[in-house]
C-alpha positions as CSV (number, residue, x, y, z in Angstrom):
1,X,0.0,0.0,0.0
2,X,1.3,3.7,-1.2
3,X,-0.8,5.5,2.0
4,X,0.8,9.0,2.3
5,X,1.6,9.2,5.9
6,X,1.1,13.2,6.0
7,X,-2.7,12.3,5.0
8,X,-3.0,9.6,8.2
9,X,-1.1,11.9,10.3
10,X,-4.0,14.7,9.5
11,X,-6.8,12.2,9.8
12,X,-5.6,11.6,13.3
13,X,-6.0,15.0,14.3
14,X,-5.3,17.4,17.2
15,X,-8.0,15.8,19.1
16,X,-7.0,12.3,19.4
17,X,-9.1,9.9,20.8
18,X,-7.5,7.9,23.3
19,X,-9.0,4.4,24.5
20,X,-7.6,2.7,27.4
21,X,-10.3,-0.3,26.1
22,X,-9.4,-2.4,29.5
23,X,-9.0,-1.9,32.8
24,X,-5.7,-3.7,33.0
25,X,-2.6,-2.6,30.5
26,X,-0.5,-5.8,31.7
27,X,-3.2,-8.5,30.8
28,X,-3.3,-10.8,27.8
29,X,-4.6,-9.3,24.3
30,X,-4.8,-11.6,21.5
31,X,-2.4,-11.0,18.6
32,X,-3.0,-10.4,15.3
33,X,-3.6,-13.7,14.1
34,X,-6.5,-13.9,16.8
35,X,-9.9,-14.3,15.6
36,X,-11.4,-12.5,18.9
37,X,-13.6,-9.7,16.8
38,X,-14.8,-7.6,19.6
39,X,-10.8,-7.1,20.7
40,X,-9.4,-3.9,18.6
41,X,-5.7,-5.7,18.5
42,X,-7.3,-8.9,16.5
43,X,-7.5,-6.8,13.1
44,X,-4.2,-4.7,13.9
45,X,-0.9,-5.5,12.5
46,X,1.5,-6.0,16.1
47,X,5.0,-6.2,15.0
48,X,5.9,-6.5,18.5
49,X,3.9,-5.9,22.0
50,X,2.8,-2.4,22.1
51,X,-0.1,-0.1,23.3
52,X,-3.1,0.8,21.4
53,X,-3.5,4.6,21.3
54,X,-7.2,5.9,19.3
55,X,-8.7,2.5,19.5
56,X,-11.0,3.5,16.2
57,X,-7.9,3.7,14.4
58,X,-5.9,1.1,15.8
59,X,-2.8,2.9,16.3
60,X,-0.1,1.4,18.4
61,X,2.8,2.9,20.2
62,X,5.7,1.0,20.9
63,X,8.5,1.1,23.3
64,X,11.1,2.1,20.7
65,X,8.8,5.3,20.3
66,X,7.2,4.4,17.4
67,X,3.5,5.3,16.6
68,X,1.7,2.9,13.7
69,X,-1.4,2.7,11.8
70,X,-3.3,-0.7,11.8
71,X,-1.4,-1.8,8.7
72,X,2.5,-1.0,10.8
73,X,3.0,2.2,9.1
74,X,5.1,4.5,11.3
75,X,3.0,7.8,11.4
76,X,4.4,9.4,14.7
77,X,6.7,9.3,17.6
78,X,5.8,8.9,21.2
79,X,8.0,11.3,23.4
80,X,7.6,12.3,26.6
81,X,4.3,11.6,26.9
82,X,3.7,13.6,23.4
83,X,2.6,12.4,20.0
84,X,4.9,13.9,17.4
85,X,4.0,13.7,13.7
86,X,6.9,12.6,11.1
87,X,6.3,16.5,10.2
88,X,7.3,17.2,13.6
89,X,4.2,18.7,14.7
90,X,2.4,18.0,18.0
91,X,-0.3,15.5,17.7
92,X,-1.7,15.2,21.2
93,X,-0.3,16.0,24.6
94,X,-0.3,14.0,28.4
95,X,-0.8,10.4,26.6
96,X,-0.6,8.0,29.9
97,X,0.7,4.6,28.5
98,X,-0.6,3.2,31.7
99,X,-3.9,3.4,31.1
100,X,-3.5,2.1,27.8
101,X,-4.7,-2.0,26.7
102,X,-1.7,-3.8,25.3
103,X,-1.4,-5.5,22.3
104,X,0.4,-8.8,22.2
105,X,2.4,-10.8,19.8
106,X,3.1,-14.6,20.4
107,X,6.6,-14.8,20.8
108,X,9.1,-16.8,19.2
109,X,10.6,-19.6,21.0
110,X,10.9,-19.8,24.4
111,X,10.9,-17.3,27.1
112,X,15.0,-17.6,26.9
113,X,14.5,-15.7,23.2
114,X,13.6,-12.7,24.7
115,X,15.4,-9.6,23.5
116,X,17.1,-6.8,25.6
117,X,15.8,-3.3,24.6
118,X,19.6,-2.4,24.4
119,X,20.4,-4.9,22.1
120,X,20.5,-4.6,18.3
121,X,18.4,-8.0,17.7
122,X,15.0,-6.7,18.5
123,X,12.2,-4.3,19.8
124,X,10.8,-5.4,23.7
125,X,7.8,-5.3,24.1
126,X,6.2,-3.4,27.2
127,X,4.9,-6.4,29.5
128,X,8.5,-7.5,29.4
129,X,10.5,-6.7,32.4
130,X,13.0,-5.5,29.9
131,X,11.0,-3.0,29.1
132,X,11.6,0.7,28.9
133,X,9.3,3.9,28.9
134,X,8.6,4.5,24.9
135,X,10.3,7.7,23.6
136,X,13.3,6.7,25.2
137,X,15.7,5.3,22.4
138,X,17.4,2.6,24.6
139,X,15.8,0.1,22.7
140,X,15.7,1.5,18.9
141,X,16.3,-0.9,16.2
142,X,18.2,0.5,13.5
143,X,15.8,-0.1,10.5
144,X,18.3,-0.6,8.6
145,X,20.6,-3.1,10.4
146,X,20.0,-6.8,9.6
147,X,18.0,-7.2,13.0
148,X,15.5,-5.3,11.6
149,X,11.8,-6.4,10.7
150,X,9.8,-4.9,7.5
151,X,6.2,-4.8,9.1
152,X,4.6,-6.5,6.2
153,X,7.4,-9.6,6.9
154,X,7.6,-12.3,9.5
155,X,11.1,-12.1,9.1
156,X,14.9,-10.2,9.2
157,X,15.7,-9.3,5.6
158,X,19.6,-9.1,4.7
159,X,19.6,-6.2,2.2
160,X,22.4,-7.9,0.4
161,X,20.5,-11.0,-0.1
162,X,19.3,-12.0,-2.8
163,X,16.1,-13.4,-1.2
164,X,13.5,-10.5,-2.4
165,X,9.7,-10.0,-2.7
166,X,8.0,-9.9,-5.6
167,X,6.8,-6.0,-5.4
168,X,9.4,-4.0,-2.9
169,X,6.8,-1.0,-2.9
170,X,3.8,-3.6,-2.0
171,X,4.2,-2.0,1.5
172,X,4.8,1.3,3.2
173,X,7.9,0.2,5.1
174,X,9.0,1.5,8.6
175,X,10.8,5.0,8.0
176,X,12.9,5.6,11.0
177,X,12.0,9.3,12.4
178,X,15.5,9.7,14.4
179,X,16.0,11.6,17.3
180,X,19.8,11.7,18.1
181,X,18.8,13.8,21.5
182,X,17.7,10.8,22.7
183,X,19.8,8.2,20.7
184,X,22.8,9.5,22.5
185,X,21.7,8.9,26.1
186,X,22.4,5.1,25.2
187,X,26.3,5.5,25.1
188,X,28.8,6.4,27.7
189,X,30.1,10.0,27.8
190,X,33.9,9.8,27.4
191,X,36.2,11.2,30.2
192,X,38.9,14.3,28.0
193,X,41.6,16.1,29.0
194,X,42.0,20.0,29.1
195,X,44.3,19.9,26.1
196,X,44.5,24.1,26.4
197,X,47.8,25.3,25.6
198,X,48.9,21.6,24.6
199,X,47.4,20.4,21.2
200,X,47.9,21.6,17.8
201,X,45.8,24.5,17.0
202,X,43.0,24.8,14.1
203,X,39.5,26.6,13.6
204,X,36.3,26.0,12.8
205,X,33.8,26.7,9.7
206,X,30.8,25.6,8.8
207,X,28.9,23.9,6.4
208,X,25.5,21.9,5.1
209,X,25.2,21.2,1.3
210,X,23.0,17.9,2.2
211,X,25.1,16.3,-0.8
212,X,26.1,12.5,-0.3
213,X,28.9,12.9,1.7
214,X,32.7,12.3,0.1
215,X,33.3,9.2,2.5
216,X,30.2,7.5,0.8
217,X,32.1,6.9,-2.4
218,X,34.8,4.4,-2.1
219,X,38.4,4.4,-3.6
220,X,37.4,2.8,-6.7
221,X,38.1,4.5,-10.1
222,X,41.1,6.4,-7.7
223,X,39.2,8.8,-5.6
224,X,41.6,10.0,-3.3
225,X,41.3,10.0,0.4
226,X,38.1,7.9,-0.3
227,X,37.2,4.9,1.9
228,X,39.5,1.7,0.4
229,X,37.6,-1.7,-0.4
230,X,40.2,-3.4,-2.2
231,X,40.1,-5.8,1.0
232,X,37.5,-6.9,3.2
233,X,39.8,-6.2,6.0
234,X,40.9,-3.1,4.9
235,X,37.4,-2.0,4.4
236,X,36.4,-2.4,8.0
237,X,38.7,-1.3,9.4
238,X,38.3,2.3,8.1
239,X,34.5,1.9,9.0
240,X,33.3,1.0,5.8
241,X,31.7,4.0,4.2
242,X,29.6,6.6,5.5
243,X,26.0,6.1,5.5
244,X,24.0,8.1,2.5
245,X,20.5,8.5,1.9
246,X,17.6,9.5,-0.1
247,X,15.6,12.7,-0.5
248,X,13.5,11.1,1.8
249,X,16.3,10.3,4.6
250,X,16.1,6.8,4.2
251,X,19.2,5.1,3.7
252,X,20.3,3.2,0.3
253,X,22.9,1.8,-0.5
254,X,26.6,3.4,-1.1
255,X,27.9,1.4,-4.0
256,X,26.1,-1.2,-6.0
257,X,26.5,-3.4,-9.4
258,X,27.2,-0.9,-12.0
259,X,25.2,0.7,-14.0
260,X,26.4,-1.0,-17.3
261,X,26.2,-4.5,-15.8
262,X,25.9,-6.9,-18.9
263,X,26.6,-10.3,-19.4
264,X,30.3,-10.3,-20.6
265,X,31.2,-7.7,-18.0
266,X,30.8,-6.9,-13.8
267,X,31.7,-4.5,-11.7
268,X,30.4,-2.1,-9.0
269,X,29.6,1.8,-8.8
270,X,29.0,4.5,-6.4
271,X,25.3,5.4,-6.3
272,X,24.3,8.7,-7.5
273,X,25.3,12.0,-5.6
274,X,22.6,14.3,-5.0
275,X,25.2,17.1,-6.0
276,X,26.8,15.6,-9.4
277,X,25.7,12.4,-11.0
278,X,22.0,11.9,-10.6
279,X,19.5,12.8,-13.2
280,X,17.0,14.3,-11.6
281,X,19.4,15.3,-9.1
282,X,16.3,14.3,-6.4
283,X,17.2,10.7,-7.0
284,X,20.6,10.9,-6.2
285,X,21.9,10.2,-2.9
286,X,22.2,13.2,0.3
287,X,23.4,13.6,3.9
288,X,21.3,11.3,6.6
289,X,20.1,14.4,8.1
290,X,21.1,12.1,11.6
291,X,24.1,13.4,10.8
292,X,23.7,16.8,12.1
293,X,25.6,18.0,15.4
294,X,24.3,16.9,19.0
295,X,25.1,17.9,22.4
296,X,26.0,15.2,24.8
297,X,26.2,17.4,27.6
298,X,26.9,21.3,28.3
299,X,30.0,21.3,27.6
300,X,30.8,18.4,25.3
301,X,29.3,18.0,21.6
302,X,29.3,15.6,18.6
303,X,29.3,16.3,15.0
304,X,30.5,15.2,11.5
305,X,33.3,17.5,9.5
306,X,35.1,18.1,6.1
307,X,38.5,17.3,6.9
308,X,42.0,18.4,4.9
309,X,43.1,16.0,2.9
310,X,46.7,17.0,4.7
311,X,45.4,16.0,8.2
312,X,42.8,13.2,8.3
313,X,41.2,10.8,6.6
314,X,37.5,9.4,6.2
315,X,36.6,7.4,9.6
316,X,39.0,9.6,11.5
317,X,37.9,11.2,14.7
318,X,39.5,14.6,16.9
319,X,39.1,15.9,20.0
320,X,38.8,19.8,19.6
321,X,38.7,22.0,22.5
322,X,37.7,25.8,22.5
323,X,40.3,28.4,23.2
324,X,37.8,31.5,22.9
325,X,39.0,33.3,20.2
326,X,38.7,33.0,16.6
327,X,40.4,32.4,13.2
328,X,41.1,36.5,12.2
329,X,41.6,37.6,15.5
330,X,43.7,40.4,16.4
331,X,44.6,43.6,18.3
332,X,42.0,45.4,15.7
333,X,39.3,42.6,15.7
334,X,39.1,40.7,19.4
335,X,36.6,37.9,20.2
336,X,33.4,38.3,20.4
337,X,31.2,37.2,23.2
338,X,30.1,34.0,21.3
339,X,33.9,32.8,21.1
340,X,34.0,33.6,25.0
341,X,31.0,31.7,26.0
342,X,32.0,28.8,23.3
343,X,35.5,29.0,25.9
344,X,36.6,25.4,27.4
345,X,33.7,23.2,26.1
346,X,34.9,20.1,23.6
347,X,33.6,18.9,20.7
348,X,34.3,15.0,18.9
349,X,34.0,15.2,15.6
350,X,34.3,12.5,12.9
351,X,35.1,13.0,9.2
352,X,32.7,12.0,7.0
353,X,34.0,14.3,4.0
354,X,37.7,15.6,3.1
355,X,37.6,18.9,1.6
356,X,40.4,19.8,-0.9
357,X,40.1,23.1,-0.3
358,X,40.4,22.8,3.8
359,X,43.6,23.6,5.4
360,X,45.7,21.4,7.7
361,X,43.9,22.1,11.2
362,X,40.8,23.6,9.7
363,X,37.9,21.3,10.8
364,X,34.8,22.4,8.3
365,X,31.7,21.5,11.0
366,X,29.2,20.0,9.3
367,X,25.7,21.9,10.8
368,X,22.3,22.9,8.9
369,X,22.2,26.3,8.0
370,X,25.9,26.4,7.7
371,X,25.9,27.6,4.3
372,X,25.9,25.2,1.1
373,X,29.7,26.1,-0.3
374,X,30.1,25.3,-3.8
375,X,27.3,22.7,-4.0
376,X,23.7,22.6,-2.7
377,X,21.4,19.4,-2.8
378,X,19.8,21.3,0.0
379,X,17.0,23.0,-1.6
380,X,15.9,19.8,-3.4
381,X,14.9,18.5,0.0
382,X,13.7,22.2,1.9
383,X,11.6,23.7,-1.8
384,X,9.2,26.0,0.6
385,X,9.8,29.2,-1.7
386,X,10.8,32.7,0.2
387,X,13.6,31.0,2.5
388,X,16.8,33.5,3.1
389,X,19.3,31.1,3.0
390,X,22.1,33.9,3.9
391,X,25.7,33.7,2.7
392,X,26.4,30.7,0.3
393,X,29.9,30.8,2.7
394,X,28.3,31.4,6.1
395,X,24.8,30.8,5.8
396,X,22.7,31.9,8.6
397,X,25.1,33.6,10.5
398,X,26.8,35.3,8.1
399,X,23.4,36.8,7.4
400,X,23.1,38.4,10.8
401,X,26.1,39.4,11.0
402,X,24.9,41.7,8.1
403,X,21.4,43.2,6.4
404,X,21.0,45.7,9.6
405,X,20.5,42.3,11.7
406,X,23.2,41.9,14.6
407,X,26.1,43.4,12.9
408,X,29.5,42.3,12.8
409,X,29.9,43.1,16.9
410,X,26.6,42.0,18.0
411,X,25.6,40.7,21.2
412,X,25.4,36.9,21.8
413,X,21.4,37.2,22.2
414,X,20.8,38.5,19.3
415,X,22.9,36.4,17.1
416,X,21.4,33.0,18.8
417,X,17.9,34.8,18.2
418,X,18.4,36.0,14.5
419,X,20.1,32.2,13.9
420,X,16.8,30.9,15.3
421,X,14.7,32.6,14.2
422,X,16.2,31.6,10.3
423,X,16.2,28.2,11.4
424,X,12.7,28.1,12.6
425,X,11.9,29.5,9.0
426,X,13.9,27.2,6.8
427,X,13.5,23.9,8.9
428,X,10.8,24.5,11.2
429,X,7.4,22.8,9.3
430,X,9.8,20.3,7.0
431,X,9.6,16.8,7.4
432,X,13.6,16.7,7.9
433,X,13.4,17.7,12.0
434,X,16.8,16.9,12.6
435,X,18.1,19.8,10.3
436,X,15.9,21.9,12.5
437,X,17.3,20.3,15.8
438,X,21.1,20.6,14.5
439,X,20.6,24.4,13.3
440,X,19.0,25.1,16.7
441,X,22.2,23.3,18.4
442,X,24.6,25.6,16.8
443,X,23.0,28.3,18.3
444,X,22.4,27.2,21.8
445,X,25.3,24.9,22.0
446,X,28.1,26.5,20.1
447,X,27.1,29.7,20.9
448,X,26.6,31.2,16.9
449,X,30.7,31.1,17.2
450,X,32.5,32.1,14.0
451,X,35.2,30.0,13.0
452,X,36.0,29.7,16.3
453,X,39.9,28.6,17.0
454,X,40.8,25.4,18.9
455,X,43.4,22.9,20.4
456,X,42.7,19.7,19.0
457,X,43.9,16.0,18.3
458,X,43.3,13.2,17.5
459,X,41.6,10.5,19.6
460,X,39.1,7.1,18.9
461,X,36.1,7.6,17.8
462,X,33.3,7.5,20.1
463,X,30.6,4.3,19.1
464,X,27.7,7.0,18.7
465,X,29.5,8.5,15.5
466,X,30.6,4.8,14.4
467,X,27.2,4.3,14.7
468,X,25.9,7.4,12.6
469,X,28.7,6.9,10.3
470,X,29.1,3.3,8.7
471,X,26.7,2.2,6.1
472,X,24.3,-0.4,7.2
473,X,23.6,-1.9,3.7
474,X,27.1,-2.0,1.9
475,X,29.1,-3.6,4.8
476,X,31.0,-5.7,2.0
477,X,33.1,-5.1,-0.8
478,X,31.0,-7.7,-2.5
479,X,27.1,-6.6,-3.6
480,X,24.6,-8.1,-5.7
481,X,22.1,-4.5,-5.3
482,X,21.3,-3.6,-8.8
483,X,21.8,0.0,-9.8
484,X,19.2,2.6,-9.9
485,X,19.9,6.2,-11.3
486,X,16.7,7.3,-9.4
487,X,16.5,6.3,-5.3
488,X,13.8,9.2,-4.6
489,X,10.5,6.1,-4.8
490,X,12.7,4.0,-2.2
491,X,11.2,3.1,0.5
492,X,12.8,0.9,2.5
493,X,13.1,-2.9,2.5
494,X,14.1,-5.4,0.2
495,X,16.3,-4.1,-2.2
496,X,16.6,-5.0,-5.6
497,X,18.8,-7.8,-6.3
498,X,20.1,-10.3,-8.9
499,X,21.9,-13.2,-8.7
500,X,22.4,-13.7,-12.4
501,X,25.9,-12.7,-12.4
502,X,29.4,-14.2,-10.6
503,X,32.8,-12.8,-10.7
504,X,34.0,-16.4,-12.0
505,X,32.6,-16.7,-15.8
506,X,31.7,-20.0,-17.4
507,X,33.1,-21.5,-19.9
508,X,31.9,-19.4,-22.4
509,X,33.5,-16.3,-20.4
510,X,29.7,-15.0,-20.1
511,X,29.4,-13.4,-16.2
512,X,25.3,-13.3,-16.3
513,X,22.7,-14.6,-17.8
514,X,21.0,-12.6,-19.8
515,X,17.4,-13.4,-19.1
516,X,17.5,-13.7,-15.6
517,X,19.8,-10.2,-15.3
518,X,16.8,-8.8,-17.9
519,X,14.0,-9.8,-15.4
520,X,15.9,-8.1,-12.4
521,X,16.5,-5.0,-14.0
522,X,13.2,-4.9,-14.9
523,X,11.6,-4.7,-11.0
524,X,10.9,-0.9,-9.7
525,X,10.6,0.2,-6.6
């Protein structure tokens, strides 16, 4: 089914109805298979126990956060007690989970089966004792990982496999929302040293062209600085490539078969970048918007970066701490109150791009609103016409700075009000919330600095950014996905796959067979 979720999202309405439909949320309810008509779980699609929020509708909320329709379409996100639309708007407020019924699945196997919430191999559901308050992301599934389960299957799907379904848009898949605010509360917050006065120094700009980032493509055809996959081992141990996805922030694949894939000749290609290759650009891949910069703490900060080609490399991570000055600082131009009160925090970043054009030391912070630089795939995804997108080196900042806003010595309020206020504009009623959330963060978190100076070195990377970094789908340097010049009508789940073709020809030095190959090509998504 095509549903658009926007339309079920509306039909919901401000004015949920909430039904607790039984006076005891820990008692048995019948799952989906059940036959019991007068229960409202026997005609709903339970991918794993959850409770049923707006009984005439059958929605379901599940401990992972996610809010369904009857047929497991993600339509929400439970927070806090608040039902957030995938548009980010507010649904309905105060929802007590408590008073909810519960909808059971049978489970697999034996009680010895059941999954942790913190563990990668499945959702819990919330009359396990494992169970944790929905909205918190302890027990997220990555959609994407092999552990996770396409609601209209009964099964984990291996995108790499070439086990498939007949139609892969038969079903509106489960679209992960994201919310790295939460996400990070799952991993331990590293212990750093005041490296003040004892690292190497560098500075800060800023960037967001939403392009599929330069770490997605791999070394093939002799792209420099480029993830290597002329090994397995190799591959992995620079953490693969960096995850890439659609207009539609779902992730695809970073490499596939190649496009000219006949049956006298194999080989495997980059998917399309947003930026360059794709026609329409839409189809091509972009930044997982996940991607975007999040605070850990007060005084201690994730985020993704262009790196020089002179100092890192794609996988790399750095530990930069804040001096409180800035780049062009002098007896003439002295720091402004945002470098001061960006003074002493630290920041991990992770390169996911190497810019030719950055200099050794020069970290390029990768943060919505940044500016585009010499690209933009940006205003594919944000078209709402009348947006100031201010400097094309700069962005939103660089705007206040100028136009009679804040000018170039303006006070810390009213830069991290005029950045906010062009966030709330650009990002604010878009279905990409993490843009917004990430554009907020520079101005709350790093203070609306201006290529603010730093110590820095280098250090391990921190599992959250291995985690929002390494593809999920090309893990191998071997791939049977087919290539698409369009991923725009993806939607998650089964990719398209052949097995027509080997890297060992036959006899006749053919490497597919033509028919089979011909009928594969031939699916859509």
């Amino acid at each position: 089914m095509k549903k658009k979720v926007l339309n079920v999202v509306v039909a919901m309405g401000v004015a949920a109805v909430f039904s607790a439909c039984g006076d005891d949320p820990a008692g048995p309810a019948p799952g989906p298979t059940s036959s019991t008509s007068n229960d409202p779980c026997a005609n709903v699609t339970v991918l794993s126990d959850a409770w049923l929020f707006n009984a005439d509708k059958a929605y379901l909320i599940y401990p992972d956060g996610r809010v369904t329709d009857a047929a497991g379409n993600v339509v929400a996100q439970f927070v806090d007690g608040n039902v957030v639309g995938v548009d980010g708007g507010q649904i309905a407020t105060g929802v007590d989970v408590g008073a909810l019924q519960v909808c059971q699945v049978q489970p697999v196997g034996s009680s010895a089966d059941a999954v942790n919430p913190n563990s990668s191999a499945g959702v819990v559901g919330p009359n396990s004792s494992d169970a944790m308050l929905p909205g918190s992301s302890a027990g997220m599934v990555d959609p994407n990982s092999s552990a996770a389960v396409d609601p209209g299957s009964s099964a984990s799907v291996n995108p790499n496999s070439s086990a498939e379904a007949e139609s892969s848009s038969s079903e509106e898949p489960y679209k992960p929302i994201g919310n790295p605010e939460e996400d990070i509360k799952n991993y331990p917050v590293p212990t750093l040293k005041n490296i003040l006065g004892n690292g190497t120094s560098g500075w800060n700009t800023r960037y967001w062209d939403a392009c599929k980032p330069h770490c997605s493509q791999t070394n093939m055809g002799g792209k420099e600085g480029t993830p290597k996959n002329d090994t397995q081992e190799e591959y992995a141990a620079s953490h693969y490539t960096a995850r890439v996805c659609n207009i539609n922030d779902i992730e695809i694949p970073t490499f596939t078969y190649s496009k000219g894939l006949e049956r006298y000749w194999i080989d495997i290609q980059n998917t399309p970048n947003a930026c360059q290759e794709a026609d329409p650009a839409s189809g091509g891949g972009f930044t997982c918007t996940d991607m975007a910069p999040v605070a850990v703490n007060d005084t201690l900060a994730y985020a993704f970066v262009a790196g020089s080609d002179a100092t890192t490399s794609c996988g790399k991570c750095f530990h930069l701490q804040y001096d409180g000055s800035f780049k062009d600082a002098d007896g003439n131009n002295a720091p402004k109150a945002t470098h001061k009160a960006l003074k002493g925090k630290h920041i991990i970043v992770m390169a996911s791009n190497i810019g030719h054009d950055v200099k050794p030391g020069q970290f390029d912070l990768m943060v919505p609103g940044g500016g585009p630089g010499i690209f933009n795939a940006l205003q594919l995804q944000i078209t709402k016409p009348g947006i100031e997108w201010g400097a094309t080196y700069g962005g939103f900042l660089t705007y206040c700075q100028n136009n009679n806003k804040c000018g170039y010595d303006g006070t810390l309020d009213c830069y991290q009000t005029c950045v906010k206020e062009m966030c709330d504009a650009a990002f604010g009623d878009s279905k990409y919330p993490n843009l917004l959330r990430g554009c907020h963060w520079f101005a709350d978190w790093f203070m609306s600095a201006d290529n603010p100076t730093y110590q820095w070195e280098e250090v391990e990377c921190p599992q959250y950014l291995v985690d929002k970094y390494e593809t999920t789908i090309s893990t191998s340097i071997e791939t049977n996905i087919l290539y698409q010049s369009d991923w725009s009508k993806y939607k998650g789940g089964d990719l398209i796959t052949t097995d027509a073709c080997s890297k060992t020809p036959n006899a006749q030095g053919e490497y597919c067979d033509p028919d089979q190959l011909a009928a594969d090509k031939a699916k859509t998504y």
